[in-house]
C-alpha atoms as a printed R data frame, in Angstrom:
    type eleno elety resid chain resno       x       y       z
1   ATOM     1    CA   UNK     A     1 -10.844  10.619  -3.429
2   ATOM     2    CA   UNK     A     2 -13.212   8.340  -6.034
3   ATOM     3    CA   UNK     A     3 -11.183   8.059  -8.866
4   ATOM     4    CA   UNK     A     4 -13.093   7.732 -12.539
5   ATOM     5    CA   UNK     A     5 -11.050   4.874 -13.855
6   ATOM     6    CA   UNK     A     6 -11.601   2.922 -10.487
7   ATOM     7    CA   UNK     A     7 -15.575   3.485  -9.792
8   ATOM     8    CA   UNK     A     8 -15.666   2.112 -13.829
9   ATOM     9    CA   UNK     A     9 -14.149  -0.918 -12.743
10  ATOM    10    CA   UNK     A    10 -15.785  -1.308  -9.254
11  ATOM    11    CA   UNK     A    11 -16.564  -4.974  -8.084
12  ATOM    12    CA   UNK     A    12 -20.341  -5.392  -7.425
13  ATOM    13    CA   UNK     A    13 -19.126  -7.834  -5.215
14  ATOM    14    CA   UNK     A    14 -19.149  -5.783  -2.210
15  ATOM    15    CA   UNK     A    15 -22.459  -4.428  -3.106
16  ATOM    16    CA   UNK     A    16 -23.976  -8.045  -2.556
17  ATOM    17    CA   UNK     A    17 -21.855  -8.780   0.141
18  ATOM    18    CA   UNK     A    18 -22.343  -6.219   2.748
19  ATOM    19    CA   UNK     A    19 -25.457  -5.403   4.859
20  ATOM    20    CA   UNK     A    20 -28.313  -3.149   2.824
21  ATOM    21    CA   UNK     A    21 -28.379  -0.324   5.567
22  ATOM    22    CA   UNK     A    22 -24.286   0.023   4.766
23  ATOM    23    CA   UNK     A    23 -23.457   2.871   2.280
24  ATOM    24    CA   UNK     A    24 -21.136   3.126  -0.515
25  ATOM    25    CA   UNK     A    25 -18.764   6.121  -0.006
26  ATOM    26    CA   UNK     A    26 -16.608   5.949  -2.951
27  ATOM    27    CA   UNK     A    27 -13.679   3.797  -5.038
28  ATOM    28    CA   UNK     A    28 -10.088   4.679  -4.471
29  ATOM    29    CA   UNK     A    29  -7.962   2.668  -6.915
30  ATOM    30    CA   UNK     A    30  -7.763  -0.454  -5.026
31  ATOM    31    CA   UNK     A    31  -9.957  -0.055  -1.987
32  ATOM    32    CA   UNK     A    32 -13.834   0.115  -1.816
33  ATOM    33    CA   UNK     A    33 -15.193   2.339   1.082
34  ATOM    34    CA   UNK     A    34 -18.227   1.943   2.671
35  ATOM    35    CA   UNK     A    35 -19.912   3.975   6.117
36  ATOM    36    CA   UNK     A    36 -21.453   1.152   8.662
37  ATOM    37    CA   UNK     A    37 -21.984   3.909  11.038
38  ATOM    38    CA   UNK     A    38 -21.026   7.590  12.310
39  ATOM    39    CA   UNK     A    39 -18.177   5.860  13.748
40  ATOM    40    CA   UNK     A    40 -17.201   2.573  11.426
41  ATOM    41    CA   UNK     A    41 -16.488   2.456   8.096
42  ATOM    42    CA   UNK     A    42 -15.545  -0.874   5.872
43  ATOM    43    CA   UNK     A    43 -12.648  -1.164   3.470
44  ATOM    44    CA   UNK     A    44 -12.962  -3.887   0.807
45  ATOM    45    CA   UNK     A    45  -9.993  -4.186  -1.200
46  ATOM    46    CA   UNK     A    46 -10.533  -5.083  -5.028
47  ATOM    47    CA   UNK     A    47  -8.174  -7.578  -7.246
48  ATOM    48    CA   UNK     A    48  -7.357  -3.810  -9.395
49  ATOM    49    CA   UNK     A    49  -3.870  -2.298  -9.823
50  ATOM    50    CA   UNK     A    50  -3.058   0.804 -10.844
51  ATOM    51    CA   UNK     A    51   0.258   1.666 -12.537
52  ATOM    52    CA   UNK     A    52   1.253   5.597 -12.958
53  ATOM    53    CA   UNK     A    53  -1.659   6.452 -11.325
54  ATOM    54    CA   UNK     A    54  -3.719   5.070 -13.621
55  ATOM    55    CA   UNK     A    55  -6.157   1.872 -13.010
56  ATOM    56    CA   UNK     A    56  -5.745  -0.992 -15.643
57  ATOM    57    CA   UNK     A    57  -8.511  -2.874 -16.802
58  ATOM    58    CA   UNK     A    58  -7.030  -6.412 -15.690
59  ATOM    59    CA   UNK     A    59  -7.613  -7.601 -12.674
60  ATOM    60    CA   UNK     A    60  -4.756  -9.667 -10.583
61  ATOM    61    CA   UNK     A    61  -6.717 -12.805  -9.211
62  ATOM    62    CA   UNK     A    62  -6.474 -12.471  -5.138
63  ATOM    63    CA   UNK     A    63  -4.475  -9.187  -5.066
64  ATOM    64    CA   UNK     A    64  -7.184  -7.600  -2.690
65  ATOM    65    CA   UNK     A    65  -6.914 -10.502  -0.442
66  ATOM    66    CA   UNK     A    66  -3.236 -10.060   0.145
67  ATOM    67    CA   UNK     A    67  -3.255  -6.620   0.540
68  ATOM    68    CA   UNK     A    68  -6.084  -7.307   2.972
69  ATOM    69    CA   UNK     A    69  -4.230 -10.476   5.190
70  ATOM    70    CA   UNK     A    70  -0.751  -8.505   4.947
71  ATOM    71    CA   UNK     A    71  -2.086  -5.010   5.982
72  ATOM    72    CA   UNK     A    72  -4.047  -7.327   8.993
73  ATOM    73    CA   UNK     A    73  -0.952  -8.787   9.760
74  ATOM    74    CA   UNK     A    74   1.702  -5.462  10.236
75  ATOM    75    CA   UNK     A    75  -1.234  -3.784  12.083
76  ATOM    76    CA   UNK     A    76  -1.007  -6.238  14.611
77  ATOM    77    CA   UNK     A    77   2.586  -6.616  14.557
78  ATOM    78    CA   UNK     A    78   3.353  -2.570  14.649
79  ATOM    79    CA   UNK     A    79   0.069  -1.867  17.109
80  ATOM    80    CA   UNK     A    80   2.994  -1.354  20.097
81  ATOM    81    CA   UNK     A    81   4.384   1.235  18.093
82  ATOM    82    CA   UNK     A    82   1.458   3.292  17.407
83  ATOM    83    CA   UNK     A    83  -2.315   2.222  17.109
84  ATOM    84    CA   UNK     A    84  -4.422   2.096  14.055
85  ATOM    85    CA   UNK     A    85  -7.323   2.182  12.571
86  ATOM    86    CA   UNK     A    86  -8.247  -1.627  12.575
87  ATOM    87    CA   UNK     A    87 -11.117  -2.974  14.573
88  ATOM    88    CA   UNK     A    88 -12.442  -6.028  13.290
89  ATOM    89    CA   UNK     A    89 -11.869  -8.469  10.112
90  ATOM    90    CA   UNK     A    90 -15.056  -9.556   9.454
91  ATOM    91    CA   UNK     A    91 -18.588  -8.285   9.299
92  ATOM    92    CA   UNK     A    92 -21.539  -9.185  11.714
93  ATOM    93    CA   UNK     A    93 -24.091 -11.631  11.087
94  ATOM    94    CA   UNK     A    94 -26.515 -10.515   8.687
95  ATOM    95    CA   UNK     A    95 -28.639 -11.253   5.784
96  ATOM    96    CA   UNK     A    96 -26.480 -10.735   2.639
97  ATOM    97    CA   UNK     A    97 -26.209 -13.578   0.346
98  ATOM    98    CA   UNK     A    98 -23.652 -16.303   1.221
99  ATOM    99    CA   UNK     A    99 -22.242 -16.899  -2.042
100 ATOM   100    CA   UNK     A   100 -21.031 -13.275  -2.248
101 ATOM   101    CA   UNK     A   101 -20.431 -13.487   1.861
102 ATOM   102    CA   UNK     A   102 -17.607 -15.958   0.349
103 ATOM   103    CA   UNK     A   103 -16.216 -13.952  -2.497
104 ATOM   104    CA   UNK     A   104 -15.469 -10.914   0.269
105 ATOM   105    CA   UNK     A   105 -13.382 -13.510   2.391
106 ATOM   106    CA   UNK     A   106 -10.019 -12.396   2.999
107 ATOM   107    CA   UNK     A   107 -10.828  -8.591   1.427
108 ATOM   108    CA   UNK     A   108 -12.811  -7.094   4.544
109 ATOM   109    CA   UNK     A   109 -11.274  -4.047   6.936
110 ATOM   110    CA   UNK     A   110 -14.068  -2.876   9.135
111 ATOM   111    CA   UNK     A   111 -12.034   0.273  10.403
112 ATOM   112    CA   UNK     A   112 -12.208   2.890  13.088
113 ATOM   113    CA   UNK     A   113 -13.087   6.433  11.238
114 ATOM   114    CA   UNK     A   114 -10.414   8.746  11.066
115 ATOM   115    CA   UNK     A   115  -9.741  12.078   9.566
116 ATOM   116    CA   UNK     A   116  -7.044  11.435   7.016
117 ATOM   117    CA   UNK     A   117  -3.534  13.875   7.451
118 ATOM   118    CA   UNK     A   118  -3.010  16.194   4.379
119 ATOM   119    CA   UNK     A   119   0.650  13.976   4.027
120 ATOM   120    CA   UNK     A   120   1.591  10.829   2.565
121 ATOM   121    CA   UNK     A   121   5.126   9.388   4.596
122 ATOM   122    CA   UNK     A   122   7.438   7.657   2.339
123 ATOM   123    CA   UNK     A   123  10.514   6.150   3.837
124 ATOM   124    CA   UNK     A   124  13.637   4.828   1.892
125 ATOM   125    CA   UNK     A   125  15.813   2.823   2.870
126 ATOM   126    CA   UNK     A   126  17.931   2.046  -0.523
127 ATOM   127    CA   UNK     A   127  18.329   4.428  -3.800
128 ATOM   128    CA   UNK     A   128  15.167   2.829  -5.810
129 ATOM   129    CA   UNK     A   129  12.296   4.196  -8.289
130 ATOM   130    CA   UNK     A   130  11.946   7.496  -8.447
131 ATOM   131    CA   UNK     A   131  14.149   8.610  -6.174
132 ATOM   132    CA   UNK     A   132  17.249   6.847  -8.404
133 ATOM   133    CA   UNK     A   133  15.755   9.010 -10.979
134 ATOM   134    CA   UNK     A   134  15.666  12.235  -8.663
135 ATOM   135    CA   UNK     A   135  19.268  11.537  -7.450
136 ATOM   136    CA   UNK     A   136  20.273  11.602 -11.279
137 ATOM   137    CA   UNK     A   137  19.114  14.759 -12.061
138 ATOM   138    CA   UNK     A   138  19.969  16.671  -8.734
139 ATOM   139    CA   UNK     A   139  22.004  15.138  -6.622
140 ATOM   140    CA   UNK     A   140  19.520  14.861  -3.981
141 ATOM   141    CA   UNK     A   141  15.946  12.832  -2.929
142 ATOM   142    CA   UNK     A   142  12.797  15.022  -2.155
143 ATOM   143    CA   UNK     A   143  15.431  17.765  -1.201
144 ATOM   144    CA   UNK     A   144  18.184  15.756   0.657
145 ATOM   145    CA   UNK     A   145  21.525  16.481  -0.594
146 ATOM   146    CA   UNK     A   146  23.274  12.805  -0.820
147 ATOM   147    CA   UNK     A   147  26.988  11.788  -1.190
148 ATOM   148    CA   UNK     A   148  27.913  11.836  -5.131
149 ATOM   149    CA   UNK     A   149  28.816   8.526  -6.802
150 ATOM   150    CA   UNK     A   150  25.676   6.353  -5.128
151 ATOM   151    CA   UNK     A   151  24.484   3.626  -7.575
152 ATOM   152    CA   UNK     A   152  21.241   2.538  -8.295
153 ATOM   153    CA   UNK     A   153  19.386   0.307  -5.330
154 ATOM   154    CA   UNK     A   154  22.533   1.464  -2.715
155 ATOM   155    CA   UNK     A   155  21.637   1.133   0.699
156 ATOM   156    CA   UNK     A   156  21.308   4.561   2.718
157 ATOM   157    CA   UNK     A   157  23.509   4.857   5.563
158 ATOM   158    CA   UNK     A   158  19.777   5.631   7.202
159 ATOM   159    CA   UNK     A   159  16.490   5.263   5.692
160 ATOM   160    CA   UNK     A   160  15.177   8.895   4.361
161 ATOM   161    CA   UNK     A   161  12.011  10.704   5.578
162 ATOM   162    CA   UNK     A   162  10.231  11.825   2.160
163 ATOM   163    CA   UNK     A   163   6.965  13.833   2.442
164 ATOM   164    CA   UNK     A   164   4.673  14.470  -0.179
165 ATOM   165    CA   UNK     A   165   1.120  16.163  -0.244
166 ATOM   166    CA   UNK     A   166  -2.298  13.874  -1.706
167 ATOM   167    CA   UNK     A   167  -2.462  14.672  -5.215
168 ATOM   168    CA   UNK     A   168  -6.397  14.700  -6.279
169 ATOM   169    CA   UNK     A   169  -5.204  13.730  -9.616
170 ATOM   170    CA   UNK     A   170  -2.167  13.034 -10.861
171 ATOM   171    CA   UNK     A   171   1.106  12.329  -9.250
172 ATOM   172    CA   UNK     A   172   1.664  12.924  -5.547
173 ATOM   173    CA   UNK     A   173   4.074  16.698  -4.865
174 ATOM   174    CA   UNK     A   174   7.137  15.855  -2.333
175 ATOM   175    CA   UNK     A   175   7.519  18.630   0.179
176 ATOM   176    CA   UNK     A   176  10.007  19.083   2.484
177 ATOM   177    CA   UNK     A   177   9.543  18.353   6.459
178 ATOM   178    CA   UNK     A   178   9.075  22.255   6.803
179 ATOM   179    CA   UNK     A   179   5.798  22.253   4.437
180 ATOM   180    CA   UNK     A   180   4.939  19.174   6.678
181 ATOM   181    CA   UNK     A   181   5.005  21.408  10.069
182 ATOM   182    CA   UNK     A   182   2.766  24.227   8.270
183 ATOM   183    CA   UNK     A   183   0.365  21.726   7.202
184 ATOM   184    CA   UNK     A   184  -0.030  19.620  10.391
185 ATOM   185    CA   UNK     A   185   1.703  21.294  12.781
186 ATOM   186    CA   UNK     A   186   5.137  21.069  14.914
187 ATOM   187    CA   UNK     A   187   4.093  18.561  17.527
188 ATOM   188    CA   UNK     A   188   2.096  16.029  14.944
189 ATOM   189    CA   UNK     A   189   5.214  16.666  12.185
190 ATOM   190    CA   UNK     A   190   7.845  15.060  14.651
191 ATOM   191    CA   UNK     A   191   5.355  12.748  15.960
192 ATOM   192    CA   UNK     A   192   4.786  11.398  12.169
193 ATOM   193    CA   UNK     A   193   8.630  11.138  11.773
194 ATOM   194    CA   UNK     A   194   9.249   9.648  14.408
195 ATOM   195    CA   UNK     A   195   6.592   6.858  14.198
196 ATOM   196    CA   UNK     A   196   7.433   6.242   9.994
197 ATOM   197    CA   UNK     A   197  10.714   5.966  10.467
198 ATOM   198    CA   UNK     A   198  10.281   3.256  13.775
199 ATOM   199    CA   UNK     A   199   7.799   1.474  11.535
200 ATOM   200    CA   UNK     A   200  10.217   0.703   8.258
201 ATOM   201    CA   UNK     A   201  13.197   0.256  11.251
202 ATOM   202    CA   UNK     A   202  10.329  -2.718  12.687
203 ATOM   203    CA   UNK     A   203   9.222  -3.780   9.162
204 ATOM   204    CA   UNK     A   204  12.700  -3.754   7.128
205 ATOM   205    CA   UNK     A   205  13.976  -6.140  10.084
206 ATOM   206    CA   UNK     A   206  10.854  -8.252  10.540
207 ATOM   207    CA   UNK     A   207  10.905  -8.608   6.321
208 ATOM   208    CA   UNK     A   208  14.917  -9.127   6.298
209 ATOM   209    CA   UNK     A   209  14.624 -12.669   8.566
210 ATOM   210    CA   UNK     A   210  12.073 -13.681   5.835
211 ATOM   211    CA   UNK     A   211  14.838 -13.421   3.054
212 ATOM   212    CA   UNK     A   212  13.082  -9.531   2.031
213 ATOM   213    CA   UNK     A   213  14.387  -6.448   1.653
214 ATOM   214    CA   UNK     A   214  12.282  -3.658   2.018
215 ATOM   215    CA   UNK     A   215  13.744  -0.738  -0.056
216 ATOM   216    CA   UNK     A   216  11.011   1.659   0.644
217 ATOM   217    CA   UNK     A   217   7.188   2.109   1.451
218 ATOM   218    CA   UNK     A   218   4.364   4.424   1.874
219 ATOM   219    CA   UNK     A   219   2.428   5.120   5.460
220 ATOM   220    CA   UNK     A   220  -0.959   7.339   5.832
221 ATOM   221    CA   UNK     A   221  -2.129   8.333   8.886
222 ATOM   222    CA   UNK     A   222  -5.281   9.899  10.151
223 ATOM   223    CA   UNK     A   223  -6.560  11.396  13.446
224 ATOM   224    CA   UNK     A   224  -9.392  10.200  15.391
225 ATOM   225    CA   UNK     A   225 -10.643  11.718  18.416
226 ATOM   226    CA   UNK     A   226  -7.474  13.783  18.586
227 ATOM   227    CA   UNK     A   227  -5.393  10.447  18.561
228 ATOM   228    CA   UNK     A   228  -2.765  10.041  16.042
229 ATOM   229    CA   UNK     A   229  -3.762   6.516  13.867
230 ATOM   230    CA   UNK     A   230  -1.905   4.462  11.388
231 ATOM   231    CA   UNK     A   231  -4.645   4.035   8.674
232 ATOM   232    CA   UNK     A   232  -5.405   2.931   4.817
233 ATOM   233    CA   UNK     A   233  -2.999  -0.631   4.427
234 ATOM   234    CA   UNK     A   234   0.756  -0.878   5.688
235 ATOM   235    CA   UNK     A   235   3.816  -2.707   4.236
236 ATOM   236    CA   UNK     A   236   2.422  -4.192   1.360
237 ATOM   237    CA   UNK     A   237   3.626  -4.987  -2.217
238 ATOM   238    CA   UNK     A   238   1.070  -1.991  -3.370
239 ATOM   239    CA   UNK     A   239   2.674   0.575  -0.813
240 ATOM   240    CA   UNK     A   240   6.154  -0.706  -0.925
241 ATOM   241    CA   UNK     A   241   8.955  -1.754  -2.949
242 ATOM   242    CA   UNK     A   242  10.426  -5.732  -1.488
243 ATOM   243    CA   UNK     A   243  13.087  -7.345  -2.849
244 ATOM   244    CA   UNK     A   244  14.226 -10.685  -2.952
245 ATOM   245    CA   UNK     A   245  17.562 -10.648  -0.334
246 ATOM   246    CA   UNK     A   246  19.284 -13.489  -1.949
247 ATOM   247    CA   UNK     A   247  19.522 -11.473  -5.613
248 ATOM   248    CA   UNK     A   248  20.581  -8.652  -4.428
249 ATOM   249    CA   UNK     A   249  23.042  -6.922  -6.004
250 ATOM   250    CA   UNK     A   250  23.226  -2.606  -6.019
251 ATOM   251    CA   UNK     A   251  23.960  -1.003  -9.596
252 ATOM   252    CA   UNK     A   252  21.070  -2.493 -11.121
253 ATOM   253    CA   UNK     A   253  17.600  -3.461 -10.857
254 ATOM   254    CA   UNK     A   254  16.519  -5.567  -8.473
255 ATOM   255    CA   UNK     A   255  13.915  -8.681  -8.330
256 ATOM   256    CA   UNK     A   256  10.994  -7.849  -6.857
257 ATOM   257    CA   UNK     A   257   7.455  -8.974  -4.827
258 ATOM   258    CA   UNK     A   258   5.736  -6.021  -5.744
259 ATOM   259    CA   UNK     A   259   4.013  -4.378  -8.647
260 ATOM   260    CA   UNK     A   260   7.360  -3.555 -10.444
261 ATOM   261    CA   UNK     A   261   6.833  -6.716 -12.469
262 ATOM   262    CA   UNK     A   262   3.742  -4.310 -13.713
263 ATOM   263    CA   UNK     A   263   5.817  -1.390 -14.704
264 ATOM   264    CA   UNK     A   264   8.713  -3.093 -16.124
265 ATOM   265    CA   UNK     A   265   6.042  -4.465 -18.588
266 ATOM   266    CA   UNK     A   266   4.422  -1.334 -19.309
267 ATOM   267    CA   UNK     A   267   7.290   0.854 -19.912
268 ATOM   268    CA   UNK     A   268   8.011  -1.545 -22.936
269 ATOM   269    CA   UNK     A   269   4.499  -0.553 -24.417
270 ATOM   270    CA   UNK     A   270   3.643   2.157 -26.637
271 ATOM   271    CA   UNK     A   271   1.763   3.745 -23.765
272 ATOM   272    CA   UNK     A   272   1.365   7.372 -23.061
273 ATOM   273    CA   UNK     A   273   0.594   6.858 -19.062
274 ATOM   274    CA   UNK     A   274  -2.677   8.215 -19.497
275 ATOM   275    CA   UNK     A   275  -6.150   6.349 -19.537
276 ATOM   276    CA   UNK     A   276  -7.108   3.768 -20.441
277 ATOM   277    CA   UNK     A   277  -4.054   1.458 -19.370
278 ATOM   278    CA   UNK     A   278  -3.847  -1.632 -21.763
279 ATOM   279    CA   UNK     A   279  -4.935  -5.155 -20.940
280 ATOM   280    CA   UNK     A   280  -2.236  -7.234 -19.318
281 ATOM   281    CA   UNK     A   281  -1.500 -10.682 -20.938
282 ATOM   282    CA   UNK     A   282  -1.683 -13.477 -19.075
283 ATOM   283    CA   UNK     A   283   1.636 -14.060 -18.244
284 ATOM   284    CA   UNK     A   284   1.789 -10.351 -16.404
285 ATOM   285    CA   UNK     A   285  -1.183 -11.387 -14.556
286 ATOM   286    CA   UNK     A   286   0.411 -15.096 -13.689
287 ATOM   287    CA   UNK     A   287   3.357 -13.494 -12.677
288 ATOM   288    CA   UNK     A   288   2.117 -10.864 -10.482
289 ATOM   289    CA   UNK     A   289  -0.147 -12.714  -8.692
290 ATOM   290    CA   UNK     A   290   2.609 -15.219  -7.981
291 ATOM   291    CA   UNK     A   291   4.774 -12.226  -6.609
292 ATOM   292    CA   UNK     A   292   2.301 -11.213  -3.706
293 ATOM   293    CA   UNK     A   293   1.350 -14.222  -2.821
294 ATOM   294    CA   UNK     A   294   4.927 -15.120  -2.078
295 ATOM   295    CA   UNK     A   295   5.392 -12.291  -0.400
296 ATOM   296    CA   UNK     A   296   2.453 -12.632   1.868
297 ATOM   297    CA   UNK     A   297   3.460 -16.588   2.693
298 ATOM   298    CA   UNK     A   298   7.334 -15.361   3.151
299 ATOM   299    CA   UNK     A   299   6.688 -12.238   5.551
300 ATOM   300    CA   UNK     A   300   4.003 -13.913   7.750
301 ATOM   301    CA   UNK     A   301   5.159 -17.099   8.087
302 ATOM   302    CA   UNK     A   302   1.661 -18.499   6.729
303 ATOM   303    CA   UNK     A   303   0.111 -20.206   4.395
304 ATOM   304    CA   UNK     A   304  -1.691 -18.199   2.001
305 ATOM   305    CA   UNK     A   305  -4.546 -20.984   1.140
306 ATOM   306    CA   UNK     A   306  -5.463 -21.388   5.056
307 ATOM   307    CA   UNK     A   307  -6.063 -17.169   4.646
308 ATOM   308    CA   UNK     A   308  -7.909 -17.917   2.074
309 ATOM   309    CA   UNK     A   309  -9.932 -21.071   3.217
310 ATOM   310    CA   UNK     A   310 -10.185 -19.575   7.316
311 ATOM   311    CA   UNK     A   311 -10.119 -15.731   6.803
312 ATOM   312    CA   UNK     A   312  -8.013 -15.470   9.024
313 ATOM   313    CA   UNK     A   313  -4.021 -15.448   9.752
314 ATOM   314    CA   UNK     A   314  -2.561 -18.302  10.550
């Protein structure tokens, strides 16, 4: 989908960056798409964050390049449990201008092309965002009846499967797994399951020896060639919700490496949640960009300035 608020606030950077022949496809809110070929496309991920489903108009200095080196990282980590849609992290030689060449370091996805499901996978692992606020109200999460008495950011005795359909604008619709199985079928509904759930099993253990807690996150998937592809980015602080381990604490809030820091700020503004968002101060920005970076250094193991100085993980 090209959303309005993101093509406004599009980088030219990837337009002097990649080769002339490559063309522009559209902005998501993040992500920059581009075609390379019938089969290729590139994904260039931006320094913009959206909040409520709305893009602000403040950048967060070297966002794009985390998503970019984390989403590199758990698709080589997770490619035994199901393949995806990377194929290489860098573009071939070519004549584009060097200067820009270096301000695309660390951002680049050059991606198999895949025909994106109708569904959007989030699992949960602990009683968090939206789903605290669903619980609430009903009782349940996306449908799922749950034990009364839960309080906020409680563990799950097992992580919950939670559909939802691609909103073109606006917030996402949760659906239950039956919706799931008319939309993609039986087969591909209990494949998806299967694989989301084995992927926040791999990733909440593989974050929890790095002192994280991952409370919940968002998968995509597409199909290419009639094979079944883990696709857009994976476990990262835009698609999931990580909290700092040694905090910890359920009834409350929780610390967080993720855009929370964002929303916490926002809801405190006289903001209707519609565009345009407001500018962040500089302290939000600081503070943010300090988040994912940890994040990225604490679940790979790496140093973030060799990403940024090597393009490549460490």
């Amino acid at each position: 989908m090209c959303w309005p608020e993101a093509t406004r606030w599009r980088s030219t950077l990837a337009d002097r960056a990649v080769r002339s022949d490559t063309r522009f496809m559209r902005s998501g809110k993040v992500r920059d798409l581009y075609e390379l070929d019938t089969q290729r496309l590139l994904l260039v991920a931006s320094d913009r964050i959206s909040a409520f489903d709305v893009v602000l108009p403040t950048p967060i200095p070297d966002k794009g390049r985390v998503l970019t080196g984390l989403s590199r990282y758990w698709f080589r980590e997770t490619a035994h449990l199901v393949p995806n849609h990377l194929l290489a992290t860098d573009l071939p030689a070519s004549g584009s201008d060097p200067l820009a060449a270096s301000d695309m370091r660390g951002r680049l996805m050059v991606c198999r092309r895949a025909e994106p499901l109708p569904v959007e996978v989030i699992v949960r692992g602990y009683l968090a965002g939206s789903a605290w606020q669903d619980y609430q109200r009903t009782g349940a999460v996306s449908g799922i009846a749950l034990p009364p008495g839960l309080q906020e950011s409680e563990r799950f005795r097992e992580p919950l499967f939670t559909p939802s359909t691609k909103a073109q604008q606006g917030h996402d619709q949760n659906i239950g797994s039956e919706e799931v199985v008319r939309l993609v079928g039986q087969d591909l509904a209990e494949q998806i399951r299967s694989i989301a759930l084995a992927l926040y099993r791999f990733g909440a253990a593989r974050a929890e020896r790095a002192g994280i807690i991952l409370a919940d996150t968002k998968f995509e998937f597409g199909l290419a060639d009639g094979e079944l592809l883990l696709i857009d980015e994976v476990l990262t602080p835009d698609s999931s919700r990580f909290w700092d381990a040694d905090a910890f604490g359920p009834g409350r809030p929780q610390g967080s490496y993720d855009k929370q820091f964002v929303r916490d700020w926002l809801e405190q503004q006289p903001w209707d949640k519609t565009p345009p968002g407001p500018e962040l101060p500089a302290d939000v920005v600081a503070g943010t960009q300090l988040r994912y970076v940890e994040a990225f250094e604490r679940i790979t193991g790496g140093s973030f300035d060799h990403y940024l100085a090597a393009d490549e993980l460490a």
